[in-house]
C-alpha positions, 0 to 999 in steps of 0.5 A: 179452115175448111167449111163443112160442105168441103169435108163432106163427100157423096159417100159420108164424111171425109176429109178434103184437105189433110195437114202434113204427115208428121213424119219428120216429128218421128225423131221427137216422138221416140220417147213416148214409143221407143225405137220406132213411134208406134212400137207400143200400138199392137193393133191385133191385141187392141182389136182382140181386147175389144173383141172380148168386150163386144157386148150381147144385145138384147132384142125386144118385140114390140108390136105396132100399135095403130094405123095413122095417116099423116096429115099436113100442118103447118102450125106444128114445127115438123109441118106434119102431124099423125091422126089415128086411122084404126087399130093396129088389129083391124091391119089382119081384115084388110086387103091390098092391092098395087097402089094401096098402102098404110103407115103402122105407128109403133108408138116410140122409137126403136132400132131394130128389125121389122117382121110381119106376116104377109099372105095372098088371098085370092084365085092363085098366088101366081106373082111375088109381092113387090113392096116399098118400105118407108121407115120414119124416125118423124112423121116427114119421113114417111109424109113427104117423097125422098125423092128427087134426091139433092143432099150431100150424102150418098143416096143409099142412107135414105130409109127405104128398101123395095122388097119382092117377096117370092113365096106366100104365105110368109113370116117375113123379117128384113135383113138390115137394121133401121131405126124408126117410129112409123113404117109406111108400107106401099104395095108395089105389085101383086098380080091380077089373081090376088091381093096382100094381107098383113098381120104380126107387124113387129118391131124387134127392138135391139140395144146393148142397155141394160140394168136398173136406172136409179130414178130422178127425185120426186122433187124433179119437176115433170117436165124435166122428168120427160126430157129425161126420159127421152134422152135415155131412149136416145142412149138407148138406141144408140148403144148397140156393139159400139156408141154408135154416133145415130142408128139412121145413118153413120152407126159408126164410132165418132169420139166426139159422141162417144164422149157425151154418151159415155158421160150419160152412160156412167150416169145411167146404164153404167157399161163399163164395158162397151166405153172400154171396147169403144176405147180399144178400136179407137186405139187399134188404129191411129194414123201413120203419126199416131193422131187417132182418127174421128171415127172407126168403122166397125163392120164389116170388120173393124176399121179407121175411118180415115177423118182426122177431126183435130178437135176429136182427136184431142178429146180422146184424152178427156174420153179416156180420163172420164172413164178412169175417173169413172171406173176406177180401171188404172190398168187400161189408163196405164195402157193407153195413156202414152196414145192419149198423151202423143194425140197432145205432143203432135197437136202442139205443133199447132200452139205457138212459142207463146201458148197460142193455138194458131189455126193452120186453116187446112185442117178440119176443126169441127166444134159443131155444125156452125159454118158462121164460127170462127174456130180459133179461140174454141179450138184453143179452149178444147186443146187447154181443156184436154191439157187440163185433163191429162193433168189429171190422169197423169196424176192418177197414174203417178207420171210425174214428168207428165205432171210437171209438163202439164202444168207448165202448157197449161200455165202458158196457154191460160196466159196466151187465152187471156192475152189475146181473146178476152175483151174486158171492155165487153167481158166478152171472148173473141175469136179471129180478125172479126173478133167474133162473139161466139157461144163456142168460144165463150164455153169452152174457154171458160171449161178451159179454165182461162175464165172462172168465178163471176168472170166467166158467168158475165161472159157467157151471160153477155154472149148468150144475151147478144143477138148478134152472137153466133148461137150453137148449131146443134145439141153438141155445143148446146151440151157444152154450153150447160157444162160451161155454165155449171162450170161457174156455179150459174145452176138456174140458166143451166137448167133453163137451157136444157128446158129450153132447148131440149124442152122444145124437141119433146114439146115438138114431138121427139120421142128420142132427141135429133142432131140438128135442132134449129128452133126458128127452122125445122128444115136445117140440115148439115147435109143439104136435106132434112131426110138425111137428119138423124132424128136420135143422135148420141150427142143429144142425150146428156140431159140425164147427165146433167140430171143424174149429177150435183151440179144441176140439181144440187144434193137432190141427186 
């Protein structure tokens, strides 16, 4: 298996070593497709479907609300800490020359577009105004320098501009879209004739979240009440046309994070709508051999991405069965039932005769940002899970033929599981010649099914209770880590972990939840430096899932 550092390039994601076309299968796939494989996939109908569900987004504007300074702290977990410098109105009285600057605080997080007024006052207005623009998704952001530059993604992410305003007096509004709590503003360059004056600093919040969220129960206790409340600002702003994976950065359409909040959504905002559109563009543009691609771009004009994440590809079939489930849509689980069905005919060339997912070690296995997982067992979990749900969906759809098949690789994969991952003497799952103890493992075999009951709860319990095991890297896995403790019916661990874990980003300041969170290192990042990190990120949101379902919370909901 490839590491994480080989499937990044300076540009983004992107996938270093690709398993073999697929091409010689095509015989094998013609039942699913008819004389050619992929005569069911009309990319311009896909596409224009989810044109049609592009949804409006609304804006808000939000005026800034103070002017702070950072001030270093090395007892906070983000090293930094915001003090108030003065109110957001004394902004107007103030002027500024070349090398002064300030840093409006806006009092959460938005995604959107920042507009201000910008005057010169002065003799003559004989120069632009040059100014750098610093956008913070945490106080780091607009305390420390970005520059110089050593991570692994390109540069361009970083979330700054230098803007030259030509023309004084002026409204100005910025083009692009940022995501961000605080702006540090730098003057650049004026002129000797004039100095600059700001007023109206606006955030010009958009989403595409609408409609009333039926509240949490007064018996919910007030900590958890917060967790709630940033997770929904986190969903928030990552709904724009699409789920978007993070407003900062990628703001492309990754299905392992349209699935997490998809989920939230249903229990929450409920658009339907933007799942289904979501759903389409993924459809619209599989790979010569039909597996879908992680991602889609959708802008400039929609587009695969080119990743194939072999775990995300096979959650495409859990992405369409949830929304089945939860929409009662037969008629769009009948259309793309056959796509979601050929992402598990062509992974099972992974799965040997005896049901056992062999890992080939030149695909890409994502799991979670863990460069110390061995894959092998968790993959084999997600692949068993994704069966298990096809069952389902089959059986919604009355396929009966899928029926039957389900449940005969469902019967032999549980067996195989079983066989060569479950080490009863330390009821634990292991995975690779190590016999690695992972927390991966242990949650989604235990989703799986290949472990249930007392079981299941005593494996997990005893991964989580080992500190040599290996801990998840972010709130991805942490989210199936609580599904695999409810799974068993171990409510009261479930809720500690999520007040744990999410507790401690809101304890440490987040107003929306981050990608990555490390609670022993607040500089960990996938990417070779923290500035690159999304601090609202899809896959972190789930709390108000869990929250918003029985399994948590019992009948309180």
């Amino acid at each position: 298996m490839l590491s994480r550092r080989q499937l990044i390039g300076n540009g983004g994601y992107f996938l270093m070593g690709i398993a073999s076309s697929f091409l010689g299968r095509t015989q094998g796939l013609r039942h699913f497709w008819g004389s050619e494989p992929f005569a069911g996939v009309n990319t311009s109908e896909f596409l224009a479907k989810a044109e049609s569900l592009k949804p409006v987004l609304s804006e808000t504007a939000q005026p800034a609300l103070a002017l702070v300074r950072a001030v270093g702290d090395p007892t906070t977990f983000l090293r930094w800490r915001m003090e108030r410098d003065a109110a957001i109105e004394s902004l107007s009285t103030r002027t500024f020359r070349a090398g002064d600057s300030f840093i409006a605080d806006f009092g959460g997080h938005r995604t959107g577009y920042l507009s201000f007024h910008l005057e010169g006052v002065g003799r003559s207005i004989d120069a632009p105004t040059r100014l750098r623009l610093t956008f913070g998704e945490v106080p780091g952001d607009v305390a420390e320098p970005l520059h110089p530059y050593k991570g692994d993604l390109s540069e361009a992410w970083l979330p700054e501009e230098i803007v030259t305003i030509d023309f004084l007096p002026q409204n100005v509004r910025l083009p692009r879209r940022y995501a961000f709590r605080y702006v540090k503003v730098e003057v650049i360059a004026t002129s000797p004739q004039y100095v600059a004056r700001f007023s109206d600093f606006t955030a010009n919040a958009v989403t595409s979240a609408s409609g009333k969220i039926v509240p949490l129960p007064q018996s919910v206790p007030e900590n958890l009440r917060r967790i709630d409340e940033v997770s929904l600002a986190t969903l928030r702003d990552c709904m724009q046309t699409t789920f978007e994976d993070g407003p900062r950065r990628d703001q492309r359409l990754w299905i392992g994070d349209l699935r997490l909040q998809a989920l939230t959504n249903y229990a929450s905002f409920r658009n339907f709508a933007t799942v289904r559109r979501c759903l389409y563009l993924l459809a619209a543009f599989p790979r010569e051999d039909g597996l879908v691609h992680a991602c889609v771009y959708e802008k400039p004009k929609p587009t695969g991405a080119g990743e194939i994440c072999i775990d995300y590809s096979a959650l495409f079939v859990a992405v369409l069965a949830d929304y089945v489930q939860a929409s009662r849509d037969l008629d769009t689980g009948r259309e793309l039932w056959p796509l979601a069905q050929l992402q598990l005919e062509i992974l099972s060339q992974y799965v040997n005769p005896e049901g056992l997912f062999v890992d080939p070690k030149n695909v890409w296995i994502f799991i979670d940002w863990q460069d110390k997982f061995d894959r092998t067992a968790s993959m084999h979990g997600v692949l068993l899970y994704c069966h298990r749900r096809a069952l389902e969906l089959a059986k919604e759809l009355g396929d009966n033929a899928a029926i039957a098949k389900y449940t005969e690789v469902i019967a032999k994969m549980t067996t195989a599981a079983r066989s060569a991952f479950y080490d009863s003497g330390r009821g634990v799952f292991v995975s690779g010649p190590a016999r690695q103890v992972s927390w991966a493992s242990q949650a989604w075999l235990v989703l799986a099914g290949v472990a249930t009951g007392e079981t299941a709860a005593t494996a997990l319990r005893n991964a989580m209770g080992d500190p040599n095991s290996v801990r998840p890297g972010a709130p991805y896995l942490y989210h199936y880590v609580v599904s695999a403790l409810l799974a068993c019916g171990q409510r009261e661990p479930a809720s500690k972990l999520i007040e744990e874990y999410w507790g401690a980003m809101v304890a440490n300041g987040a107003d929306t939840f981050w990608e990555v969170f490390d609670p022993s290192d607040s500089r960990r990042s996938p990417y070779g430096d923290v500035h690159m990190n999304s601090f609202c990120h899809a896959w972190s949101c789930t709390p108000s899932y869990f929250l918003r379902t029985p399994d948590l919370l019992g009948g309180a909901t």
